[in-house]
N, C-alpha and C positions, 0 to 999 in steps of 0.2 A: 157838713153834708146836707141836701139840699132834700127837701122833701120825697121827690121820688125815689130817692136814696134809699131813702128811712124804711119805704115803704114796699121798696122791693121784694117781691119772694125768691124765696132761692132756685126755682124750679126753671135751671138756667139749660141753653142750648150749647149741647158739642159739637164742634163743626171741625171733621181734621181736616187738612191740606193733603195736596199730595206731594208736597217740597216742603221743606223748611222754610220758613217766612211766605212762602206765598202768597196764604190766604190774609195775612196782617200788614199793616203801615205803619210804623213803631212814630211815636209822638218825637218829636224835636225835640232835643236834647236841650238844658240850661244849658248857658253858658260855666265854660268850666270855672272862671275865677270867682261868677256870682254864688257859684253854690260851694267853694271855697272860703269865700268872706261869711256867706251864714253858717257854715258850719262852725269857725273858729268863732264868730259871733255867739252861737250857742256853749262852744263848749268857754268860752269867759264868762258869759251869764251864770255856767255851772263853779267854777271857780268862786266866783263872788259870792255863789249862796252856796258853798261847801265852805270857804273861808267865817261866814254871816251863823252859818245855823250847824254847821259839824256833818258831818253824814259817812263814807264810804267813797273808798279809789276801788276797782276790781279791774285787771290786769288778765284779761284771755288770751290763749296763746291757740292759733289754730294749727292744723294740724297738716304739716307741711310734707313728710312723707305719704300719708296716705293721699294727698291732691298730686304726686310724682307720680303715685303708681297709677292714678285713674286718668294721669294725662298721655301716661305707656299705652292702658290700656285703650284708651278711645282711638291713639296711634293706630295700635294692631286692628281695632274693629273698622276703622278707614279703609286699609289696608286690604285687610278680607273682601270688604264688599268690592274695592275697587277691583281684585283680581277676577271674585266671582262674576260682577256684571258686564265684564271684558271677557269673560271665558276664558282666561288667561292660565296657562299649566303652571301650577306651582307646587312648592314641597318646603316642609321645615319651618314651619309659620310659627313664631312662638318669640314670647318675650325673657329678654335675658338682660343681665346686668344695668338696665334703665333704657334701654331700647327694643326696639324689634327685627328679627332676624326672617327674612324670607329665600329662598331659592327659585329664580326664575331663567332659566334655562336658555331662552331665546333673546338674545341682545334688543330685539328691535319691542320685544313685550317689557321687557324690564325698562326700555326709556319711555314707554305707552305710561306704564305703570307711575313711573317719579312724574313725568310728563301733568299726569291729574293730579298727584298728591303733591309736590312742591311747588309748584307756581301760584297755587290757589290758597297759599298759606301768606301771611304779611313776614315782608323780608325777614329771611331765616333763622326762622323757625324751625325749619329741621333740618340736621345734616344726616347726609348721606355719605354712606361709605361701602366700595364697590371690593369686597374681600377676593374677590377671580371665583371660577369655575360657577356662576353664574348667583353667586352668593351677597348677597345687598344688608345692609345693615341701616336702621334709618332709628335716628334719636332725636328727641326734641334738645334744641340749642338752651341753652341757662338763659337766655336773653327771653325765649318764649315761655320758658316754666318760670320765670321774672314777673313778667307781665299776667300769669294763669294767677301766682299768689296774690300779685296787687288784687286780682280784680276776686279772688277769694275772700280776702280783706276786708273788702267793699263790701259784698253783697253781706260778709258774717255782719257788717258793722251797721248793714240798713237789718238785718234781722233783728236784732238787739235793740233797735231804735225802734220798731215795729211793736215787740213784745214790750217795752218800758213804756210805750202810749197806750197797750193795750190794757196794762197792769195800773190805769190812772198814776204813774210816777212822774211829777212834774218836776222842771228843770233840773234830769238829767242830762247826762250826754257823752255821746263815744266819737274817741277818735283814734285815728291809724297810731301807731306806735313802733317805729320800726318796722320792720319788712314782715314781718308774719305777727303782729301783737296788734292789739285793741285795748285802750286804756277806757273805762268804762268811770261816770263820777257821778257820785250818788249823792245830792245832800237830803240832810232828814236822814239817811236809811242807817240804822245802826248795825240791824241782824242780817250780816250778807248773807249768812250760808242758804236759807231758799232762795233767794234770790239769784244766787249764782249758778243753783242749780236749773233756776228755772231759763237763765238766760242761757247757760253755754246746754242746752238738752237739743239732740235732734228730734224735728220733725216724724214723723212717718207717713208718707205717702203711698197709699195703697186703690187699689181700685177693685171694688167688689160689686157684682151681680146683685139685683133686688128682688127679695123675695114677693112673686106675684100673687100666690095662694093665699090673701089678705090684706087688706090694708094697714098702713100703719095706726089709722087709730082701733080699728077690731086689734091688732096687736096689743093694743095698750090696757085695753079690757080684759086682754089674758084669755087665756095662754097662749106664752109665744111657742113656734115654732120650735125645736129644740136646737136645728142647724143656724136659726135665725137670730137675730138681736135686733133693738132700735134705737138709731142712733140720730142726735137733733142737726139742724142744718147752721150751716155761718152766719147767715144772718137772723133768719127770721124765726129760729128755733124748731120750724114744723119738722116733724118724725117724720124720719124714713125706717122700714124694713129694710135692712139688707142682711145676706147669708152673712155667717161668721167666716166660711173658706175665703184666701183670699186668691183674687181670681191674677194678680199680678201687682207684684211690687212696684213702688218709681223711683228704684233706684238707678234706672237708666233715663231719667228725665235728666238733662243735660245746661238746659236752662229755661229759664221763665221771667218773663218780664209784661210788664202793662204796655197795653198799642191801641190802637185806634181800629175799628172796623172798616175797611176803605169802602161799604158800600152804605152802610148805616148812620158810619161815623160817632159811632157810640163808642164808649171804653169796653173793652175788654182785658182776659188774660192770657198770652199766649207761648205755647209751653213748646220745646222739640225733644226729640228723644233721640239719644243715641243707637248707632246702626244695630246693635242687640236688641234694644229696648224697641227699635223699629219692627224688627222681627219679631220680638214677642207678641209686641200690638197686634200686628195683623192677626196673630195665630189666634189671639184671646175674640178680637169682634168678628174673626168669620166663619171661628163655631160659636157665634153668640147674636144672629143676627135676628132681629126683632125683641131680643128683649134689652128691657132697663139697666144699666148700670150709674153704678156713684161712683166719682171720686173723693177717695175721704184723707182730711191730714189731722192725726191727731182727734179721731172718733169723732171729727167735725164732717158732714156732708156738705164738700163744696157745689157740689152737681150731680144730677141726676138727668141723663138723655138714654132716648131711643135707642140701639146702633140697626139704622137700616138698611144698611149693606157691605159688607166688604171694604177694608179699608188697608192701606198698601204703604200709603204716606207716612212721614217721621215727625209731623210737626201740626200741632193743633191749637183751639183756641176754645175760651168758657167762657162765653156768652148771657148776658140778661141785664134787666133793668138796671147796671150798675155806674155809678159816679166813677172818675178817674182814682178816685181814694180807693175804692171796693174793687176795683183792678187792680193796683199795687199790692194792696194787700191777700188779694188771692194769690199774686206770683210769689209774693215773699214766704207767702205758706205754701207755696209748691218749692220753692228752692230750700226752704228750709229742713225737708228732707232730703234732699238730694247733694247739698254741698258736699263732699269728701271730706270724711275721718269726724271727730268733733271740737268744739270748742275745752280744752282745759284750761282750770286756773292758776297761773303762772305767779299770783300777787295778790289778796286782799292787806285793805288793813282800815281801820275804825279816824277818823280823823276827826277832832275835835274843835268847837269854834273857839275862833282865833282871839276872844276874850277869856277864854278858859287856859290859852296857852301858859302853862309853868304852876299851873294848879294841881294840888295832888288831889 
């Protein structure tokens, strides 16, 4: 991390869009095989000093029903807004058996309808099925909840990779294991059980109002607030005041990843929220307009901005003096509340170095 890095305060700016990806220019991708070979590269390095020094395998299993139900539900909330912003009559909107069931009356609104939600999906992904009397049935295809798990996979397996650098645990390393596993390799580590607790644990992503009737350090001098608490920032440790109420959960943040500013061309991180979570948002900054809020993961203040007006949009970004590291890792700690279901553990076990092998 590079000096400015280090030196950064946290006293970062929010900036939402009013689309999704809008306001952001997501960095160019590695190439997929170079970051294939280092990963396998890393995780033999971990082999060799698990074989050399003994340590720990932990085997997480994510949680594959709960990312079915949240991929129904994101269906149905598609769904909703699409009829709603069409003005479109409907009836019977609810989820049933791993799809969602709607009633649209009018032939020519029901193909309006598939018309915006099937084409704009990568080859099918959802099928539809037309029950008569203007009754429509739409599910995601296995090939699309296929591809949702891989990439749940991925992101639990860069969480874990995150939390193990941040924990100074050196030459670990995790890899995919099967269609819903993550084989995790610990050398050195004898005592998994914190360890695994602290790696398969969710996030919490919350966003709370800051309390203006004092500063944080008059706070610290006492007495606080009784509604209020203080809590340190990501990087730079400075207090914040914020209420204890929480002004809205993020559990409808949908995803999060580091990009680039297309005007500043700095790093940042930038988050979208699902069509609820989109709703909520607005209802929380447009009775909240002029004052401060945080967002906080894990009693950490990632941000603290203004809100100066009205906001309508689903997809935003958190801004400030940050390195391309200090953006990754803001997203990973916004996703890491938000993935579906949690990490369980499916497997430990203590391995011993391979000169001690047949020793009692």
């Amino acid at each position: 991390m590079n000096a400015r890095g280090r030196t950064a305060g946290l006293f970062v700016a929010l900036m939402l869009a009013a689309a999704a990806g809008s306001a952001v220019a997501a960095p160019r991708s590695d190439d997929a095989q170079a970051v294939d070979k280092m990963r396998a590269a890393i995780a033999a390095n971990a082999e060799k000093a698990l074989a050399s020094r003994g340590g720990a395998k932990i085997l997480f299993k994510v949680d594959a029903s709960a990312l079915r139900e949240a991929v129904v539900t994101e269906l149905r909330d598609d769904l909703y807004r699409t009829v709603r912003e069409g003005r479109i009559p409907f009836s019977g909107l609810s989820i049933r058996d791993g799809g969602v069931d709607i009633r649209i009356a009018e032939p020519k609104d029901r193909q309006s309808v598939l018309g915006k939600l099937v084409p704009t999906t990568a080859a099918n992904t959802i099928s539809v099925t037309d029950n008569g009397d203007g009754l429509v049935r739409l599910m995601p295809t296995e090939a699309a909840f296929a591809a949702r798990l891989n990439k749940l996979v991925m992101q639990s397996g860069e969480i874990i990779d995150q939390r193990l650098r941040n924990s100074g645990i050196r030459d670990a390393s995790e890899q995919p294991d099967g269609a819903d596993r993550l084989r995790v390799l610990l050398p050195g580590v004898k005592d998994t059980g914190p360890l695994a607790a602290m790696l398969s644990r969710r996030g919490r992503v919350t966003f709370r109002l800051v309390d203006e009737s004092m500063s944080a350090t008059q706070a610290l001098k006492g007495p606080l607030p009784p509604t209020s608490e203080v809590l340190y920032g990501f990087k730079t440790r400075d207090p914040h005041l914020v209420l204890k109420d929480i002004a809205m959960e993020g559990d409808d943040i949908i995803d999060a990843a580091p990009a680039f500013d297309p005007a500043s061309h700095q790093p940042i991180a930038s988050f979208r929220f699902s069509a609820r979570g989109t709703r909520h948002f607005a209802q929380l900054i447009g009775e909240n307009v002029g004052r401060p809020f945080a967002i906080v993961v894990d009693d950490r203040v990632l941000s603290v901005s203004v809100i100066r007006e009205p906001i309508l949009g689903g997809s935003g970004q958190i801004s400030g003096d940050f390195t391309l590291e200090d953006a990754n890792t803001i997203a990973m700690l916004l996703r890491s509340g938000t993935l579906p279901g949690r990490l369980s553990v499916a497997e430990q076990r203590v391995v011993e170095p391979a000169g001690n092998a047949g020793k009692q």
